[in-house]
DRENTIFI-122527 format. One record per residue (C-alpha): residue in one letter; z negated, x, y negated. Coordinates in Angstrom, 2 decimals, padded with zeros to 5 digits. Layout:
<r 'A' <Z X Y>>
...
This chain:
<r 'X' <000.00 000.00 000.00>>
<r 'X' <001.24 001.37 -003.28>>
<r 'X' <-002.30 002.04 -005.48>>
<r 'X' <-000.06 -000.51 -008.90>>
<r 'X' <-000.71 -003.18 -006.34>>
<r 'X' <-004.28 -002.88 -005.54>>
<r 'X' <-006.69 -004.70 -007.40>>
<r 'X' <-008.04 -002.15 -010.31>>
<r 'X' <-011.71 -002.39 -009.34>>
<r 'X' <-010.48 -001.30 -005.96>>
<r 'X' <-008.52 001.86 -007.81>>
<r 'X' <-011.61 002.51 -009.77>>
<r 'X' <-013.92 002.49 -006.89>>
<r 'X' <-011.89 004.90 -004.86>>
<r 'X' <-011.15 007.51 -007.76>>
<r 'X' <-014.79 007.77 -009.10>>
<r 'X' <-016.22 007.97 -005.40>>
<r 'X' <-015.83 011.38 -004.88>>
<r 'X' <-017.29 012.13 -008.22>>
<r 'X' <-020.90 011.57 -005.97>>
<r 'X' <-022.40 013.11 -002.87>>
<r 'X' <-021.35 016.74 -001.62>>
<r 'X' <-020.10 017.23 001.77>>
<r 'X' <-021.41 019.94 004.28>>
<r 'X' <-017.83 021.19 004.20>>
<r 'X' <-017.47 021.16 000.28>>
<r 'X' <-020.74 023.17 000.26>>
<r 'X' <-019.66 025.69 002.63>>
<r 'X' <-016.62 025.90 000.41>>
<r 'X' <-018.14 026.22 -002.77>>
<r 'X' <-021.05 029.17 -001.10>>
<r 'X' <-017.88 031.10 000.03>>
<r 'X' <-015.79 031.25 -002.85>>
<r 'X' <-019.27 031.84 -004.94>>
<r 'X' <-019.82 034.97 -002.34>>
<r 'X' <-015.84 036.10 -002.79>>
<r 'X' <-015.97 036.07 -006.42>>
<r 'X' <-019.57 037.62 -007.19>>
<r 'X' <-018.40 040.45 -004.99>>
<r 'X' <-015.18 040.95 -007.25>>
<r 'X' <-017.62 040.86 -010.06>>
<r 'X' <-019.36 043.76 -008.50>>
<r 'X' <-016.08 045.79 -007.95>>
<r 'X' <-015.47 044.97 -011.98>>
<r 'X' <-018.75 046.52 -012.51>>
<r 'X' <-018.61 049.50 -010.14>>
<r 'X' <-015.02 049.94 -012.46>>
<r 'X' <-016.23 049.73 -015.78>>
<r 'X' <-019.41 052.62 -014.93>>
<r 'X' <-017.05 055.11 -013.00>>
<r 'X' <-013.73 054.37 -015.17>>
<r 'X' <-010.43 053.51 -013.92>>
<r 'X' <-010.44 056.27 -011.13>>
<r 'X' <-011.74 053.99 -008.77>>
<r 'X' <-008.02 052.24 -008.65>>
<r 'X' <-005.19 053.44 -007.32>>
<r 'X' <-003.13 053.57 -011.05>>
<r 'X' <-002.00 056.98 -011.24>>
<r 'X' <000.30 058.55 -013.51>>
<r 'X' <003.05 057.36 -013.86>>
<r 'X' <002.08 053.98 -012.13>>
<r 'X' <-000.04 052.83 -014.76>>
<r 'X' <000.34 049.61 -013.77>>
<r 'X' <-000.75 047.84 -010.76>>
<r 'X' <-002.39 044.69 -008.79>>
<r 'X' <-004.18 043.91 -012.29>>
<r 'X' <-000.66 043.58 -014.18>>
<r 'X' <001.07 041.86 -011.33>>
<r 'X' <-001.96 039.60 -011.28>>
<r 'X' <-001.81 038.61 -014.56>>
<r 'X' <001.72 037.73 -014.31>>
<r 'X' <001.22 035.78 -010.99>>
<r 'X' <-001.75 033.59 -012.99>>
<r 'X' <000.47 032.94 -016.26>>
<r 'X' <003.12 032.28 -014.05>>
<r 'X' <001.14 029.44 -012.04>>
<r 'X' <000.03 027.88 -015.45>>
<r 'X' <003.17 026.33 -016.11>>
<r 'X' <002.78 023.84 -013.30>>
<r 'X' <000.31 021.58 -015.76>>
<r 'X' <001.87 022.14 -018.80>>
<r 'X' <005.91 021.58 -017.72>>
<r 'X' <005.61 019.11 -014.77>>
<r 'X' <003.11 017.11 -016.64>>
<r 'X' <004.45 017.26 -020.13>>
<r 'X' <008.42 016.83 -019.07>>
<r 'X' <007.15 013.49 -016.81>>
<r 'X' <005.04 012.31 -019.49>>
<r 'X' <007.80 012.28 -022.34>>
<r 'X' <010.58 010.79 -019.97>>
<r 'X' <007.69 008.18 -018.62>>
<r 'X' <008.33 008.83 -015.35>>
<r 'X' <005.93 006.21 -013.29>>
<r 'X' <005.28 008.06 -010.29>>
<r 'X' <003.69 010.67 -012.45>>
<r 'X' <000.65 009.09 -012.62>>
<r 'X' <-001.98 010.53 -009.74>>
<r 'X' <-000.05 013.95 -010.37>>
<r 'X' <-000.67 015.03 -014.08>>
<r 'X' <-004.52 015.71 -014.24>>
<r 'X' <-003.99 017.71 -011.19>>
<r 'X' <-001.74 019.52 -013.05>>
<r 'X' <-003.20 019.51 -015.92>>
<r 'X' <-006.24 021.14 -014.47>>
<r 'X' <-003.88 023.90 -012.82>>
<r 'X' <-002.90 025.30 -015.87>>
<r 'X' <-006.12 025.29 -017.72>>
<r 'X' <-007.80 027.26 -014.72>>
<r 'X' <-004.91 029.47 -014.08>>
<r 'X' <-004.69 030.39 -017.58>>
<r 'X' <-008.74 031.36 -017.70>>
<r 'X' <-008.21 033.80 -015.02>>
<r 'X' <-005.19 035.29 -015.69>>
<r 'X' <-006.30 035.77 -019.63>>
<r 'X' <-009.08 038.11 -017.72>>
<r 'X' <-006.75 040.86 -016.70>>
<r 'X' <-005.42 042.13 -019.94>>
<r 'X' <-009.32 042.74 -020.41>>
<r 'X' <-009.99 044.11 -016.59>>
<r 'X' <-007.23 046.77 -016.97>>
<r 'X' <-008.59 048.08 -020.33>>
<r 'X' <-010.70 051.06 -019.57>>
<r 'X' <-013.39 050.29 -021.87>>
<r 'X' <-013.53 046.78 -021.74>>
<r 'X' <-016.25 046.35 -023.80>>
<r 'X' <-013.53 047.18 -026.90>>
<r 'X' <-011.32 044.32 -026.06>>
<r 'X' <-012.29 043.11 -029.75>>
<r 'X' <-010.33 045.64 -031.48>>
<r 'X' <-007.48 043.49 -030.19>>
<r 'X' <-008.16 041.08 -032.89>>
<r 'X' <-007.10 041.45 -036.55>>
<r 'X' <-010.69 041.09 -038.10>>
<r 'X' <-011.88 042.22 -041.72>>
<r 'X' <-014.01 045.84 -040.61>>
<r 'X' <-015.28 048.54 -043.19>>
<r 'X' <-012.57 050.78 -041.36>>
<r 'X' <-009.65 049.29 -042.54>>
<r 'X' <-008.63 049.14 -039.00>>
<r 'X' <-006.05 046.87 -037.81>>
<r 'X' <-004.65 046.50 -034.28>>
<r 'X' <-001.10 047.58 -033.59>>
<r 'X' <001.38 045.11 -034.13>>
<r 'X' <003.48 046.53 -031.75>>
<r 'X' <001.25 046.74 -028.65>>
<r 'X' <002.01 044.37 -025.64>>
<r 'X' <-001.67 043.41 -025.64>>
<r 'X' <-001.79 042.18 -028.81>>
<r 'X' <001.46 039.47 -028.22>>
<r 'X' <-000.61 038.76 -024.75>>
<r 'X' <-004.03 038.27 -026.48>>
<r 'X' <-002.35 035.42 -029.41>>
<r 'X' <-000.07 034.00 -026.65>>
<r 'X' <-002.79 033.50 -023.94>>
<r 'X' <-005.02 031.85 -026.82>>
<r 'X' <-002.51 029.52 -028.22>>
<r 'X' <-001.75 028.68 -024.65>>
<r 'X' <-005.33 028.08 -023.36>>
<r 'X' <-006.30 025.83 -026.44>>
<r 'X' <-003.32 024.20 -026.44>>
<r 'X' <-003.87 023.70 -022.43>>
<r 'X' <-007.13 022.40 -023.22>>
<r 'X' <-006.57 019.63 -025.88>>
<r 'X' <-003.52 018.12 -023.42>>
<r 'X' <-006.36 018.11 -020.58>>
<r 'X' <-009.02 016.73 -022.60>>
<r 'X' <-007.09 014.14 -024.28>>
<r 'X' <-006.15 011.81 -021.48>>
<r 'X' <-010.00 012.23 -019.54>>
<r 'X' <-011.32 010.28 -022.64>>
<r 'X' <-010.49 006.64 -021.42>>
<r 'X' <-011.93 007.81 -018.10>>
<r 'X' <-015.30 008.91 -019.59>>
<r 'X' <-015.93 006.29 -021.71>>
<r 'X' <-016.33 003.98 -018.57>>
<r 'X' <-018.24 006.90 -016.12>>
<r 'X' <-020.72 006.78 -019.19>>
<r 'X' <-021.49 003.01 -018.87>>
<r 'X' <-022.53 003.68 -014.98>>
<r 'X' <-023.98 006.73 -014.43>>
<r 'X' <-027.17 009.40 -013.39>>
<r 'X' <-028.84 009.88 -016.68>>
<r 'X' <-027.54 013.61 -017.42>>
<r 'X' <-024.10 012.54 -016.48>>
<r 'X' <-024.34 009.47 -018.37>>
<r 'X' <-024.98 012.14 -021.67>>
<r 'X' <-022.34 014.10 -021.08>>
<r 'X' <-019.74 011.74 -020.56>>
<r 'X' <-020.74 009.83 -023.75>>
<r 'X' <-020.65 012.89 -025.63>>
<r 'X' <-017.41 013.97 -024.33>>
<r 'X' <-015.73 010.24 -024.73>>
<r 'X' <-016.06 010.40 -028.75>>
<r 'X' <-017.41 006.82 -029.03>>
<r 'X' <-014.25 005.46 -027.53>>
<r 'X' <-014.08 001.67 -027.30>>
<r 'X' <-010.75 000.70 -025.98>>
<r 'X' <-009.70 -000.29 -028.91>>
<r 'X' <-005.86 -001.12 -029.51>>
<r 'X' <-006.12 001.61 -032.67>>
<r 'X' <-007.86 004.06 -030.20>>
<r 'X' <-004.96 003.27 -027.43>>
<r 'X' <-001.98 003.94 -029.79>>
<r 'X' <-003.64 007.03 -031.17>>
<r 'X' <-004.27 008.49 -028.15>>
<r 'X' <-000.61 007.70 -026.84>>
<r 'X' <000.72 009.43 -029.46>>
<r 'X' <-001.85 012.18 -029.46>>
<r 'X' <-000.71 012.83 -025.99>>
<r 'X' <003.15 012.97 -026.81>>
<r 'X' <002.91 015.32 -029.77>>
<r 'X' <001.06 017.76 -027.46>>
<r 'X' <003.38 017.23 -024.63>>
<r 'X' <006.11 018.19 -027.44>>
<r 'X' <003.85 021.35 -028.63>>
<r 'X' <002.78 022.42 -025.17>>
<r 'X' <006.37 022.51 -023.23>>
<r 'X' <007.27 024.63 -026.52>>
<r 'X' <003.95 027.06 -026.28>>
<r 'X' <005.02 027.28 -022.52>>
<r 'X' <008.19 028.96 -022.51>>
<r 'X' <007.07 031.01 -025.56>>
<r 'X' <004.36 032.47 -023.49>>
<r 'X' <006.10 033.23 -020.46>>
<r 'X' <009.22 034.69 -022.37>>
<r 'X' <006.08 036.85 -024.22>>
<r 'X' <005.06 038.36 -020.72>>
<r 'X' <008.42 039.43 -020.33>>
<r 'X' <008.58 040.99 -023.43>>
<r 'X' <005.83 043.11 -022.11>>
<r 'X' <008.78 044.55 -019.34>>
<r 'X' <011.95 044.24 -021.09>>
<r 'X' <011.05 045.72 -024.56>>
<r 'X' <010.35 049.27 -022.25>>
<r 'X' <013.18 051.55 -021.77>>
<r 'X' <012.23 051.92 -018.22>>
<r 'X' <014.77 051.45 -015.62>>
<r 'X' <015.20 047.72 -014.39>>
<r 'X' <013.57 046.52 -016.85>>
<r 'X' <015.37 046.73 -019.92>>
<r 'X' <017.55 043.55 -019.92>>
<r 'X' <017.78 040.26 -021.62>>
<r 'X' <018.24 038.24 -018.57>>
<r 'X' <013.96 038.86 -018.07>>
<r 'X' <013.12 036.17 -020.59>>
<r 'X' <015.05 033.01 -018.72>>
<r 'X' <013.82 034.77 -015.22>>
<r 'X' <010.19 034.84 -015.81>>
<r 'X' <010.69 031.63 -016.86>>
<r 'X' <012.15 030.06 -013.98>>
<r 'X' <010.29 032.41 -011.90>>
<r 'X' <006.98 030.55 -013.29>>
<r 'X' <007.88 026.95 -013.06>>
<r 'X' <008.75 027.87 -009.16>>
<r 'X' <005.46 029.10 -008.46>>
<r 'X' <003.71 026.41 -010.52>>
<r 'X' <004.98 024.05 -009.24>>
<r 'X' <004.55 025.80 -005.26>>
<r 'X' <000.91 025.63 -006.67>>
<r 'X' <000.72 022.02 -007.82>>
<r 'X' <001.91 021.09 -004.22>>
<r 'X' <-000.77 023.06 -002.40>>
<r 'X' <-003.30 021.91 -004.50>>
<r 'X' <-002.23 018.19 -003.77>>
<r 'X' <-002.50 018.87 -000.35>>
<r 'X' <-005.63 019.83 -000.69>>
<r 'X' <-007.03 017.13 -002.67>>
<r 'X' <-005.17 014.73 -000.43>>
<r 'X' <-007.14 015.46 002.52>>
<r 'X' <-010.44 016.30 001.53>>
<r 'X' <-010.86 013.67 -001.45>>
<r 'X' <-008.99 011.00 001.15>>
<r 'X' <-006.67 010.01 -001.65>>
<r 'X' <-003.98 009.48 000.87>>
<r 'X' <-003.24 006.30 -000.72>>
<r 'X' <-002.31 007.37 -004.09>>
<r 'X' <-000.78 010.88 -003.44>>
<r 'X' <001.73 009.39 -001.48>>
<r 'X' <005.01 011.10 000.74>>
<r 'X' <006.58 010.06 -002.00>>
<r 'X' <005.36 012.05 -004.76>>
<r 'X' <005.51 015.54 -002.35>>
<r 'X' <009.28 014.34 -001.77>>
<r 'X' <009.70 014.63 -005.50>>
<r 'X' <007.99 017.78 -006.06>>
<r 'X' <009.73 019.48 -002.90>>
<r 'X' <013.33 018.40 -004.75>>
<r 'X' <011.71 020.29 -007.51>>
<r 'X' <010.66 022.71 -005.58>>
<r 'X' <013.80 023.43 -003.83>>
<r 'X' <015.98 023.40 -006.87>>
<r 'X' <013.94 025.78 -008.89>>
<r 'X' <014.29 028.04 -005.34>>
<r 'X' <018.11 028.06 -006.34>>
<r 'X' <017.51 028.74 -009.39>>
<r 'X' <014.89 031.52 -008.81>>
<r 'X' <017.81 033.28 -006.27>>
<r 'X' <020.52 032.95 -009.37>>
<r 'X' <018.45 034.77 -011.95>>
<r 'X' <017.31 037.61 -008.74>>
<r 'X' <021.12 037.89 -007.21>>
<r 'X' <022.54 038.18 -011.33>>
<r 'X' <019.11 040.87 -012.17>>
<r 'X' <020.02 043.08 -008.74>>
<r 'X' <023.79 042.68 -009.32>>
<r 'X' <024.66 044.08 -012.55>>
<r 'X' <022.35 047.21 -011.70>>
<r 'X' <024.32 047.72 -008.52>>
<r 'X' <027.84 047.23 -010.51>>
<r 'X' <026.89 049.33 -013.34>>
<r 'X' <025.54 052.21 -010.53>>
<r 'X' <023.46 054.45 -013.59>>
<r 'X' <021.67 056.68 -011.43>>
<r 'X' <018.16 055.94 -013.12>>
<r 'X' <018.46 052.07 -011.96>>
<r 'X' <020.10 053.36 -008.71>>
<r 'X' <016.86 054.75 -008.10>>
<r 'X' <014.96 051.89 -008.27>>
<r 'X' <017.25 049.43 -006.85>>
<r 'X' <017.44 051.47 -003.73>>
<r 'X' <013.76 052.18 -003.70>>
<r 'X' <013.53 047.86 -003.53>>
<r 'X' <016.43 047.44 -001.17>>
<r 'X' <016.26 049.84 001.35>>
<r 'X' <013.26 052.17 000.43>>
<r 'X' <009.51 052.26 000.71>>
<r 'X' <009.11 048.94 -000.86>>
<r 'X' <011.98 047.23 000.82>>
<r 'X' <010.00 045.16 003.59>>
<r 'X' <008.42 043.44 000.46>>
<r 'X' <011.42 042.80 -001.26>>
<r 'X' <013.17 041.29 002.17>>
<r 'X' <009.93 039.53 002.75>>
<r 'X' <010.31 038.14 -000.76>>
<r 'X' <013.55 036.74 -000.40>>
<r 'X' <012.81 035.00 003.42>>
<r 'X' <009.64 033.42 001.65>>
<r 'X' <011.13 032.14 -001.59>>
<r 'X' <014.28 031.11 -000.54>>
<r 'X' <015.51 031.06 003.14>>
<r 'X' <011.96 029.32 004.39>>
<r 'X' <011.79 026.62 001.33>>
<r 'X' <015.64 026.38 001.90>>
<r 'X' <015.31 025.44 005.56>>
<r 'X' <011.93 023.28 005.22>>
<r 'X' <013.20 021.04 002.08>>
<r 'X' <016.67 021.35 002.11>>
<r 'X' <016.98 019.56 005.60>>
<r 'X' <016.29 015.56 005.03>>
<r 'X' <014.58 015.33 008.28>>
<r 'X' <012.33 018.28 007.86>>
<r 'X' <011.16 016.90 004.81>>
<r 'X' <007.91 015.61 004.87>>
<r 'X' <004.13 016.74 003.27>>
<r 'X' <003.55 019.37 005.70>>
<r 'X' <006.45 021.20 005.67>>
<r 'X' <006.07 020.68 002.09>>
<r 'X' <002.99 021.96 001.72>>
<r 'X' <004.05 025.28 004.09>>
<r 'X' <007.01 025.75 002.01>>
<r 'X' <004.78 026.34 -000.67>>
<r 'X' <002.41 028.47 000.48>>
<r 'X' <005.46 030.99 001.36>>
<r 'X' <006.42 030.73 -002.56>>
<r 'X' <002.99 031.20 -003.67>>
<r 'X' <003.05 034.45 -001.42>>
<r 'X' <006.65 035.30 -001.86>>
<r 'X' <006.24 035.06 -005.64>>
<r 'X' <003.32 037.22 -005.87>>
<r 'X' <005.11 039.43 -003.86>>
<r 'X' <008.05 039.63 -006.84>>
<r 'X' <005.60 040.38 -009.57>>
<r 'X' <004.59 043.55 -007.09>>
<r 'X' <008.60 044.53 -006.74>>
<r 'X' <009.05 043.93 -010.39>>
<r 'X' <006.55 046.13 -011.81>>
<r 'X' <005.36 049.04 -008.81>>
<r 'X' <009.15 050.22 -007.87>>
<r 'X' <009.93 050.45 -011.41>>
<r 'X' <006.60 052.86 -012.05>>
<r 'X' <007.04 055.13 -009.68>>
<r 'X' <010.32 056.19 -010.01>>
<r 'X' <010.70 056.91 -013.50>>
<r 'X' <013.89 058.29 -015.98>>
<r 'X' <012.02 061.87 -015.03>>
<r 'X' <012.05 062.31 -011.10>>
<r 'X' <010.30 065.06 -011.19>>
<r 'X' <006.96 062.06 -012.27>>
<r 'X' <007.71 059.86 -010.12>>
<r 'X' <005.03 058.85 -007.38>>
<r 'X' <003.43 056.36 -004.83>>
<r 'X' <000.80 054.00 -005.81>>
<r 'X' <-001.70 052.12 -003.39>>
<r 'X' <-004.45 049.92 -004.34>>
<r 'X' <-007.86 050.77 -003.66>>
<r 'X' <-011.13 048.23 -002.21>>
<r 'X' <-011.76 047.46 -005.95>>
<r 'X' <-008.44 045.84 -007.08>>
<r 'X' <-008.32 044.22 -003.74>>
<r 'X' <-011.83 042.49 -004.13>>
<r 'X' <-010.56 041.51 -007.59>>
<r 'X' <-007.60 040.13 -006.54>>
<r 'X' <-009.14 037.65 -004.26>>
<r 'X' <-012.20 037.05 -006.65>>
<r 'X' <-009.38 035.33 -008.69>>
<r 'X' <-008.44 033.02 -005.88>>
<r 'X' <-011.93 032.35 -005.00>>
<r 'X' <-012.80 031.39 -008.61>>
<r 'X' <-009.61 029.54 -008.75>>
<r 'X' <-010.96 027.44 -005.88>>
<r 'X' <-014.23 027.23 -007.07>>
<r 'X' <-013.47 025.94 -010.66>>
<r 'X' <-010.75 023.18 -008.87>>
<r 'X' <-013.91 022.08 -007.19>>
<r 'X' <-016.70 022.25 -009.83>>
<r 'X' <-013.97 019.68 -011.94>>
<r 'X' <-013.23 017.88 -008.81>>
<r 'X' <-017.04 016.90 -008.85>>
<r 'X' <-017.28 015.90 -012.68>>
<r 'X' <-014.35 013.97 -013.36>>
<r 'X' <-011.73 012.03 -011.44>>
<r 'X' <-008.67 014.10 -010.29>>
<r 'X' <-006.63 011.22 -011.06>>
<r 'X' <-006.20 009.60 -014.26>>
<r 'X' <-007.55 005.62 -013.57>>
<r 'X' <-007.29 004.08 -016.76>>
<r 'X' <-003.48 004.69 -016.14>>
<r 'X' <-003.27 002.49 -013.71>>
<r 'X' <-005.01 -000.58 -015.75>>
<r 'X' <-002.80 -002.36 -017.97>>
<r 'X' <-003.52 -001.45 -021.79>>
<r 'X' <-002.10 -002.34 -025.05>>
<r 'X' <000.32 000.28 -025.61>>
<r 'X' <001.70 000.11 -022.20>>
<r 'X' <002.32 -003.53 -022.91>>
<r 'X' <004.38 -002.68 -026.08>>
């Protein structure tokens, strides 16, 4: 049964009921990704007291997991921010149980992936000199420097991430705070604004929510095309073209949206919200999903082909180090996990369904990740001089900060999970402005 044909109080029930109670199995959950993450906390710590020689950047790799990292988590931002924005302006109706989700993806994704331009500084503690402030120096930051385009990107981005999110959970608060425990009642009614459902309130908010959908889709590809600013403005080999703006792009709403279909998975079976995230919406997103897999092998065959055809030794060097050299297997890897599995799985009507779906994804997640390592380590260590170039290999600490970043991932998806519903409900009562 479609959830616009239940009765309302029915939709309500089941999308604030897992806002109470906490499972054995959402405990155990919550105690392991709590363990994960204080123990990447503790390899962040055992970093910042005996410097950056703990990690495996050398010279001239400079740059390792923490840059790939940070790419991976902008990357996986886009899901909210796109997906919900692009189905919000065209009103698509099946939209509805998807956006917060989304929504939420991006906020999270963008708090720990704005944590790595900070983790690879060696003194971290400095990361304020970033920031054009009035000091008695006369000191200003370098206008120049990759870190400071990340810093005002990643901030514009997060706040703007944050009004979009916080706008549409105000109808949805204003009702948890009539029924509620008494410290969740406060917090709901401080967080609602005094909303009242009024027909005012219900066209402001409407067009609240379509402005930022405008600004947000716009902040979104700025960012992204930012990040690859941070590659293509270097005169290193590979990475010097124009073609990395509209590829990072792409390459982002691919893995976003690989993310937004695992995460629906997720919520599908351990929230039992099998009635409202329906085959229907992971048919959708796997179309999505599939095209932007066609896409992502355009922009990668065009990037790989013009080095080939134009054969300068320097890129030579690099392109044969990816193709056929020490970090071939994860550029082959790369291509059977973004491309020829999701082309297989959701290209084929009859394999098409939520689990193959949901696999599909998981292999872009991985394979994509996997890209931001060929992208920046190959290029590293062989440089324009040969006689620098080198091998890089991540040590225990990068590792265990890697997968802190998952771990809080999960652990923040959860915490929100528990405090507000992961589906908008007021969208699915009839208001005034849907009426008009």
């Amino acid at each position: 049964m479609a959830p616009e044909l239940l009765p309302y109080q029915r939709i309500r029930e089941d999308l604030f009921r897992p806002l109470s109670g906490i499972s054995r199995n959402y405990a155990v959950a919550t105690v392991i990704a709590f363990v994960v993450g204080i123990a990447g906390l503790m390899a962040w710590g055992y970093q910042l007291r005996r410097g950056m020689g703990v990690t495996g950047l050398q010279r001239p790799v400079f740059w390792g997991f923490y840059i790939v990292d940070f790419v991976f988590w902008i990357g996986i931002s886009h899901a909210g921010t796109l997906i919900s924005a692009i189905l919000r302006l065209t009103s698509a109706a099946w939209r509805k149980p998807v956006t917060r989700a989304a929504e939420a993806l991006t906020v999270f994704a963008l708090m720990i992936g704005g944590m790595f331009p900070i983790i690879h500084l060696g003194r971290a503690w400095l990361f304020y000199w970033l920031i054009p402030y009035p000091n008695s120096r006369l000191l200003w930051p370098n206008f120049r420097s990759p870190l400071l385009w990340d810093l005002t990107a990643i901030v514009t981005y997060v706040i703007g991430s944050v009004i979009y999110l916080y706008l549409p959970l105000i109808p949805d608060m204003a009702q948890l705070a009539e029924h509620n425990t008494p410290w969740r009642r406060r917090l709901y009614r401080a967080l609602s604004l005094g909303w009242t459902g009024s027909d005012r309130e219900w066209h402001a908010l409407e067009r609240a929510m379509k402005l930022m959908a405008c600004i947000i889709l716009a902040v979104a590809v700025s960012v992204h095309t930012v990040v690859a600013w941070d590659f293509a403005m270097a005169v290193a080999p590979m990475w010097h073209s124009s073609i990395f703006g509209p590829y990072f792009v792409v390459g982002a709403i691919f893995s976003g949206i690989a993310a937004l279909l695992i995460v629906m998975s997720a919520l599908r079976k351990v929230l039992h919200l099998e009635r409202y995230l329906t085959p229907y919406h992971f048919r959708n997103l796997s179309k999505l999903l599939l095209l932007m897999s066609l896409l992502w092998l355009y922009f990668t065959v065009a990037e790989n082909l013009t080095v080939w055809y134009g054969n300068d030794p320097k890129e030579m060097a690099v392109f044969g180090a990816r193709t056929r050299g020490p970090y071939a297997p994860y550029f082959w890897t790369m291509v059977v996990l973004n491309f020829v599995i999701p082309f297989i799985l959701l290209g084929i009507r009859r394999l098409r369904a939520i689990r193959t779906a949901t696999i599909a994804a998981v292999c872009v997640v991985v394979g994509m990740w996997l890209e931001r390592f060929v992208i920046v380590v190959p290029t590293l260590a062989n440089p324009r001089l040969p006689v620098s170039s080198s091998s890089y290999a991540p040590t225990w600490v990068e590792v265990s900060i890697t997968a802190a970043t998952f771990a809080a991932m999960m652990m923040l998806y959860m915490i929100f999970a528990k405090l507000f519903p992961i589906i908008a409900v007021w969208e699915f009562k009839p208001h005034p402005q849907e009426e008009n």
